[in-house]
N, C-alpha and C positions, 0 to 999 in steps of 0.2 A: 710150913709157912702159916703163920696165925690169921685167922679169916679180919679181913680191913674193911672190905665192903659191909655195909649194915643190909644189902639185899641176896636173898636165895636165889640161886637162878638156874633151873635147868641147863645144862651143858656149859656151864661157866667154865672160862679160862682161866683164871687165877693160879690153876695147877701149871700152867705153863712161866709163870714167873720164870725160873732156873733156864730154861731155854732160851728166854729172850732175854734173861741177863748175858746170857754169854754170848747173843747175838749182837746185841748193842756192842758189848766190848769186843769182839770179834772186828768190827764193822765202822769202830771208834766212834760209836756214834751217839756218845754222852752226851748230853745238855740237850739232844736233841726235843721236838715236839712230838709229843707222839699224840697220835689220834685215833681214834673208833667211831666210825660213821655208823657202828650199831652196837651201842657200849654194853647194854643191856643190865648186870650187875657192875660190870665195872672194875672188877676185884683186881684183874691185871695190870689194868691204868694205876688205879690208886695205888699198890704193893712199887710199883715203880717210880712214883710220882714220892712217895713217902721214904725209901730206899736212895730221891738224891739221883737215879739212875738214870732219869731224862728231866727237863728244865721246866716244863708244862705238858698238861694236858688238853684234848679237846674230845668232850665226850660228847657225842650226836648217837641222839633215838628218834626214828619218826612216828615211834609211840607215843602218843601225847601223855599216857601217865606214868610209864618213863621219864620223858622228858622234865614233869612235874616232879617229880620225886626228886632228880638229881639239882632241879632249880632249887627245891627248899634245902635239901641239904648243903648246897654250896653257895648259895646266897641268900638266905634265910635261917642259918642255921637255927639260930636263938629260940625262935618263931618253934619251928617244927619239934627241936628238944623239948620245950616245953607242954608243946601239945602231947607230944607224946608220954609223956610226965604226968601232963592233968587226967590221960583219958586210959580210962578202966579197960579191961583186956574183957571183954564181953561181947556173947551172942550179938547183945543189942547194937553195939558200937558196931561188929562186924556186919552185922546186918545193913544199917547206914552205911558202913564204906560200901558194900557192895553195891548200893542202889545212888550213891557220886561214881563210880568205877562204871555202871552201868551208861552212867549220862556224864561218861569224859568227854565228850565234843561239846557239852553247853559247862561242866562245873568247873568252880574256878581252879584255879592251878593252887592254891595253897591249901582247899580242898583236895584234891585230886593227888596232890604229890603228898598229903596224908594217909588220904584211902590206900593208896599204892602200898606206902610202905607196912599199914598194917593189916590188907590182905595179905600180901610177899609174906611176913614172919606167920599168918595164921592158917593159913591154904596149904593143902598138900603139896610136898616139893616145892611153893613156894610159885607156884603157877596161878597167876591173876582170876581167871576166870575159873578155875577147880574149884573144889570143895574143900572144907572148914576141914582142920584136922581134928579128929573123933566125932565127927558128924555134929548136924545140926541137933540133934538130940542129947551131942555133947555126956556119950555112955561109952565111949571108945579105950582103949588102955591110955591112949593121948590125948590131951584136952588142946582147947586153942591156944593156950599160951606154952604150949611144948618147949616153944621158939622162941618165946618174948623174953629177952632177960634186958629188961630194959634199962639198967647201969650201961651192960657191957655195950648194946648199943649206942645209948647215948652217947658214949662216949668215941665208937669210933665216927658218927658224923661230925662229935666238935676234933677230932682231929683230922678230917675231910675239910670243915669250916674253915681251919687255920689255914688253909692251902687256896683258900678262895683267890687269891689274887693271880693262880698259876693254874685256874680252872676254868675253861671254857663252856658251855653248855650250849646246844643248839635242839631243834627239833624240825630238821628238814628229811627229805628223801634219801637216803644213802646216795643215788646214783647223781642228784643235786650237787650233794655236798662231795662227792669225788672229782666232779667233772669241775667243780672250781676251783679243785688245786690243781687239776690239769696237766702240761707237757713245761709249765711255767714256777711250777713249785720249788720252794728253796730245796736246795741240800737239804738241810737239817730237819727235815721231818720224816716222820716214822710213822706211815700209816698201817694201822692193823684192821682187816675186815671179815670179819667172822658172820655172812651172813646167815639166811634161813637154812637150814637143809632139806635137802630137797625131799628127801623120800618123807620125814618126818615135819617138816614144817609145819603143814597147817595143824599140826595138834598142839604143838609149840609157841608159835607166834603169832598175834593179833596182823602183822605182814607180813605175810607167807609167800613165796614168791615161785612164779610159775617159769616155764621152761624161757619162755622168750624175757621173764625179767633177768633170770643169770646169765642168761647169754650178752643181755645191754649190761651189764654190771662190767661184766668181761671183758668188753670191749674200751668201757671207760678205765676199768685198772691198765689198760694195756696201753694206754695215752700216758700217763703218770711219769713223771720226770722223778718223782721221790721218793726215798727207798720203801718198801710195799711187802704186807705180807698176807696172804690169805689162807683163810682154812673152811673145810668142808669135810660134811661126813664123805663116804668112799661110796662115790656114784659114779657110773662111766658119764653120765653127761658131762660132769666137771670135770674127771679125766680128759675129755675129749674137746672140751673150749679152754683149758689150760695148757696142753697138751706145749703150747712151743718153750713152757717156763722151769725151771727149776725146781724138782718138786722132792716133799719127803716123807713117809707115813709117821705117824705117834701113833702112838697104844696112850689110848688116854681111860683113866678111871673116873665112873661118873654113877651118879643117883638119882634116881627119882622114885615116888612113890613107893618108898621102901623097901628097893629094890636095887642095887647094885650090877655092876658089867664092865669090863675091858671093853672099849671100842677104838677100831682106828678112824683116825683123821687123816687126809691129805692136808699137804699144805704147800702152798707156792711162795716162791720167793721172788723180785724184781732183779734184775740184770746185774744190777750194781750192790747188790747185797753177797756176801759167802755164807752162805748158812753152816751152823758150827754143828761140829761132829759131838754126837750123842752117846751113851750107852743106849744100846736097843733100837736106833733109828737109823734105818735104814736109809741112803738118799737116790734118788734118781735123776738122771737127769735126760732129759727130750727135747732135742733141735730136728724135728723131721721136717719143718717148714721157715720160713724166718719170718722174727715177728713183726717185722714190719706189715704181711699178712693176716697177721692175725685177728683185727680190726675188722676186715672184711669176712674171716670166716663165721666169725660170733656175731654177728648182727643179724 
């Protein structure tokens, strides 16, 4: 599948496209909304949203320069193509973004959803607060603009832009914006929640989440009236507060830091979901409690 998102993202799901196509059509559950209460690159949304394969999306980061970045590209487009257009792939420039990226809680958002995008193409693997690729001495085999082909980008945000009208943007708390589609949520929405992982989070994510926040995460997925899908790297904690759901491992392929690995995933499914048979995946399945329960285990 040809990369659609314009951002890098450590442990992006975009590789999972082929799964949740055949999930949706398993599940019939075309035209549906699908959402990411932590979208982060995006690349699954968008690949599905462009494919026709659900109706709209809704992407929530409570990264503020997350959030920024997917504001200018989906309703700014013009704005940010062209900045990105005028402005030269330089030490200097990266230097500036990193000192708006430093003061995201005072810079402005068209600011900020700048910086973002041209640290992401300039940073190692693509991780916000890393290091420039080939150093700041810029003597490395890779310079900073390794990443930067800035046609091919430009051009997958103006075909992001076109779709503004079927694109959502928010910048709240995951567990906010779960708990407000609640036990009252249509049919027709398809949330997907890929939060932090646990063992490697804080080196990963600006909101790195600790034992008692997945357990409240858990408890509000468990309230959900809508079909629900969750993934985590392979920790017994998550084993153990998922424990009453549908669950399945991946072997997923991933990079960082130039460096490649097979890893598995867990992933859970909601009640009303059949998760579709795979080559190489395995499924489980675990009713040792009933979930009406399960609310009180996890809190």
């Amino acid at each position: 599948m040809p990369n659609v998102t314009p951002l890098r993202y450590p442990g992006g799901k975009a590789k999972l496209y082929r799964y949740f196509q055949r999930l949706i059509a398993q599940n019939n559950l075309y035209d549906c909304t699908y959402v990411e209460p932590f979208c982060g690159g995006a690349g699954l949304a968008i690949e599905l949203l462009r494919a026709g394969i659900v109706s709209a999306i809704h992407l929530n980061d409570l990264d503020r320069a997350v959030f920024a970045f997917w504001r200018e590209a989906v309703d700014y487009t013009d704005r940010l193509c062209a900045r990105i257009e005028d402005t030269p792939c330089s030490m200097e420039t990266w230097q500036d973004c990193k000192e708006i990226y430093r003061s995201s809680d005072v810079s402005s958002l068209e600011d900020l959803g700048f910086a973002t995008f041209f640290l992401n193409r300039t940073n190692r693997s693509g991780i916000l607060k890393g290091g420039v690729i080939g150093g700041k001495a810029q003597s490395g085999k890779w310079l900073l603009d390794a990443r930067m082909n800035k046609d091919d980008l430009i051009e997958r945000i103006r075909k992001i832009g076109k779709l503004n009208s079927r694109i959502s943007v928010t910048n709240l708390d995951a567990r906010d914006l779960v708990s407000s589609y609640g036990s009252n949520s249509p049919d027709n929405v398809l949330m997907y929640l890929d939060p932090p992982y646990v063992d490697k989070g804080p080196g990963l994510y600006l909101n790195a989440y600790e034992e008692r926040d997945h357990r409240r995460l858990a408890a509000l997925v468990a309230e959900l009236s809508c079909h629900w899908v969750v993934s985590y790297d392979t920790h017994d904690l998550i084993r153990e507060i998922y424990r009453p759901f549908q669950s399945t491992d991946l072997a997923l392929h991933y990079s960082a830091q130039e460096h490649s690995r097979v890893g598995s995933e867990l992933v859970f499914f909601s009640d009303n979901l059949t998760p579709p048979d795979m080559d190489g995946v395995t499924s489980r399945y675990r009713r040792p409690w009933a979930v009406e329960e399960f609310a009180s285990h996890v809190a």
